[in-house]
C-alpha positions in Angstrom: 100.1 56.4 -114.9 96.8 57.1 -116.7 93.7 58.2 -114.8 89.7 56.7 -114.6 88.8 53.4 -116.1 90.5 51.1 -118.8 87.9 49.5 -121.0 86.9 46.2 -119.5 86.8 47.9 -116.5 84.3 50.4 -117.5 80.3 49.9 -116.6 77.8 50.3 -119.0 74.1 50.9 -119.2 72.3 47.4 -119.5 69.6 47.2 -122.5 67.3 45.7 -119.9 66.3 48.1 -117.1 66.3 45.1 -113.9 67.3 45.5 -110.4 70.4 43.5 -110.8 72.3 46.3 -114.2 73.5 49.3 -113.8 71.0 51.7 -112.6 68.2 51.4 -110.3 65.8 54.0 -109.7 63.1 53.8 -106.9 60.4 56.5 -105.9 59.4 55.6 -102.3 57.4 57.4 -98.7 58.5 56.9 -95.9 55.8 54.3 -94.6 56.9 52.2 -97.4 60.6 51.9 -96.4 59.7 50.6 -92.9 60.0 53.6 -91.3 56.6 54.6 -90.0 58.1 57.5 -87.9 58.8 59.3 -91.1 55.1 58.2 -92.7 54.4 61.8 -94.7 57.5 63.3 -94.0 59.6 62.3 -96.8 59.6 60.8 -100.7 63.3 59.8 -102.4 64.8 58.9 -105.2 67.6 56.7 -105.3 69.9 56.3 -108.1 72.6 53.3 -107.4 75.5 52.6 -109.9 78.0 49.9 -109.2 81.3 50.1 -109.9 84.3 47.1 -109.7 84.2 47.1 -106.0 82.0 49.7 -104.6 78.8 51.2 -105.9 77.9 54.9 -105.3 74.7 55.9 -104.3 72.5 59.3 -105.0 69.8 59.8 -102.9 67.7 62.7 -103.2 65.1 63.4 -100.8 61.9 65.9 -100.5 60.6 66.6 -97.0 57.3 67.7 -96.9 57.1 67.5 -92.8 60.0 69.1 -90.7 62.1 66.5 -90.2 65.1 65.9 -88.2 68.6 65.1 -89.8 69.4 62.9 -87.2 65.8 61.1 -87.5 66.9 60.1 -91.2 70.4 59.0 -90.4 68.1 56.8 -87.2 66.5 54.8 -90.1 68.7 54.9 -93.2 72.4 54.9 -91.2 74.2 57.2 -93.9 77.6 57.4 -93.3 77.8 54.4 -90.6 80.6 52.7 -93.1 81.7 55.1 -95.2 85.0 55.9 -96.1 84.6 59.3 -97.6 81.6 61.5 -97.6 80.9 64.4 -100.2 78.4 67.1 -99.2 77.4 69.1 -102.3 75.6 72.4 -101.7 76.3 71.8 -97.8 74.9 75.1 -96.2 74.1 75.3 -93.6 75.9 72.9 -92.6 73.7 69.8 -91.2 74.7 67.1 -93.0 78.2 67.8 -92.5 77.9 67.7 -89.0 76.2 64.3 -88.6 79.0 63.0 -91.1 81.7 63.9 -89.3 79.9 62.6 -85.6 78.9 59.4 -87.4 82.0 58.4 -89.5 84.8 55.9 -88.9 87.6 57.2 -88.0 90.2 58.5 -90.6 87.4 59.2 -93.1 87.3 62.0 -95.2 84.8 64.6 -95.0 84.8 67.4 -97.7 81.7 69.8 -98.3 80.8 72.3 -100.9 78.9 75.2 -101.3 78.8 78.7 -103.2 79.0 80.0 -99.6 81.5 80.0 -97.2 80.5 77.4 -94.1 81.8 78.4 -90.9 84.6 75.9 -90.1 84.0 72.4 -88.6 87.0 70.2 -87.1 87.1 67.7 -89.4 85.8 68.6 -92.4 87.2 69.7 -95.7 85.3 72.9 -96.7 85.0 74.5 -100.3 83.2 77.5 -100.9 82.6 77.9 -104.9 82.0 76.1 -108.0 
């Protein structure tokens, strides 16, 4: 058995950059994702790739205003159907946490950090590269 992607099955970057290829990159504030309670708070970055039948999603996000983790998750619903969740560089831990309370069941939940996370019942930890 061979492992990743035969040929036809592999995804490649588009010539044209449109909404509908391979890679979609957005910039946006939080007023402008209709979520006026985070107006100020945040600005993301998004980076979606499809694959045959799933897509994965990157979304990277600067708070400039404290904001709450569960506040995010309120709007955005994060994990609501996921079937795996990977936290990379997962101190201290908050992310993690909402994963694992938000989740369907019997989904995995692995985090990853340079340093040890104290234990959390259902989660996968990994502290190192």
């Amino acid at each position: 058995m061979t492992m990743g992607r035969e040929a036809p099955q592999t995804v490649l970057r588009p010539r044209c950059h449109s909404q509908h290829h391979a890679h979609v990159y957005r910039r946006r504030q939080g007023h402008r994702i209709g979520a006026p309670n985070l107006k100020g708070k945040l600005n993301a970055i998004a980076l979606r790739v499809p694959t045959l039948n799933v897509s994965v999603v990157d979304l990277i996000v600067q708070v400039s205003k404290k904001t709450l983790v569960e506040e995010l998750d309120a709007r955005f619903r994060f994990v609501l159907a996921a079937h795996s969740v990977l936290d990379l560089c997962a101190a201290p831990g908050g992310w993690v946490r909402l994963a694992v309370n938000h989740a369907p069941d019997g989904a995995f939940v692995i985090c990853v950090d340079l340093v040890p996370i104290r234990p959390i019942r259902g989660v996968d930890s990994v502290a190192g590269d």
